[in-house]
C-alpha positions in Angstrom: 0.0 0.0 0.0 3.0 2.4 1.0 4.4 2.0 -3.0 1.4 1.1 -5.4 -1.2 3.2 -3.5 0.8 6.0 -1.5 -0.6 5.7 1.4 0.9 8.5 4.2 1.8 7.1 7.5 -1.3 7.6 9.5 -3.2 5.3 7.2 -0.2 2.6 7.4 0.2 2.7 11.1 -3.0 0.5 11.8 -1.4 -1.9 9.2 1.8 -2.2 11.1 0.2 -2.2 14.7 -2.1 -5.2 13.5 1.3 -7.3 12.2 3.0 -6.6 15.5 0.2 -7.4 17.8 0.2 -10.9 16.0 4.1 -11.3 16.1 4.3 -13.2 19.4 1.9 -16.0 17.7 3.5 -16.1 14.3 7.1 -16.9 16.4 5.2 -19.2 18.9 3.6 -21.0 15.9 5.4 -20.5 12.9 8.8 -19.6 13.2 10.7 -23.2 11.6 12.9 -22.4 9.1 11.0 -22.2 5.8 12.7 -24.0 3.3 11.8 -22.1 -0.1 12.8 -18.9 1.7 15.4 -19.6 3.9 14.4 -17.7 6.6 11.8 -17.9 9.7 8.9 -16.3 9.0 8.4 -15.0 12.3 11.7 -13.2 12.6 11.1 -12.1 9.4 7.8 -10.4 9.5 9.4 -8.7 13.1 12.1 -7.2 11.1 9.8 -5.9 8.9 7.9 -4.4 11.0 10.7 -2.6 12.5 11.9 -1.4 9.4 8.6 -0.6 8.1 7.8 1.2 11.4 11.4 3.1 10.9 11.0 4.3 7.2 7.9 5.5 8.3 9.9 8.1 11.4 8.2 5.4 13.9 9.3 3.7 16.8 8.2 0.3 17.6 6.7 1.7 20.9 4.9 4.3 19.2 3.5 1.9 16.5 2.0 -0.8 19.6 -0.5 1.3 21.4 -2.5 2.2 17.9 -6.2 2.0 18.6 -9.0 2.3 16.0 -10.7 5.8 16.9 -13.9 5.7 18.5 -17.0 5.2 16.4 -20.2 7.9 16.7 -22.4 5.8 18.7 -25.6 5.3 16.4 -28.7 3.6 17.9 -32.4 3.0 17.6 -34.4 6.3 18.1 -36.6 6.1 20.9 -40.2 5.9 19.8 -42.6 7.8 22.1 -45.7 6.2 23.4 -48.5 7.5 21.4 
């Protein structure tokens, strides 16, 4: 998204935050050697992450605590007794 669509940072952010939260389960569960790449997926997705996180003037501890904004509440009108 960064190259083919240009996104700015604020709209990558959520992108990265998502990838890190799941990092601890990708290296719990998936972090053998892959043998067509050569590497372990789950250091290499971290070490994208952080390099990712960098090119976009972010530090990993900024990137973590991302939250979606809070949504307008919208509910049901309240329909008066007639």
């Amino acid at each position: 998204m960064k190259e083919n669509e240009a996104w700015p940072p604020e709209r990558l952010t959520p992108l990265l935050a998502g990838r890190l939260e799941l990092l601890p389960w990708l290296k719990q569960w998936h972090n053998d050697l892959d043998p067509t790449h050569g590497v372990c997926l789950g250091d290499y997705f971290a070490g994208f992450v952080t390099e990712e996180a960098y090119t976009l003037g972010l530090t990993l501890d900024q990137v973590r605590p991302w939250t979606p904004p809070a949504r307008a509440a919208r509910g049901r009108r309240c329909r008066s007794a007639s």
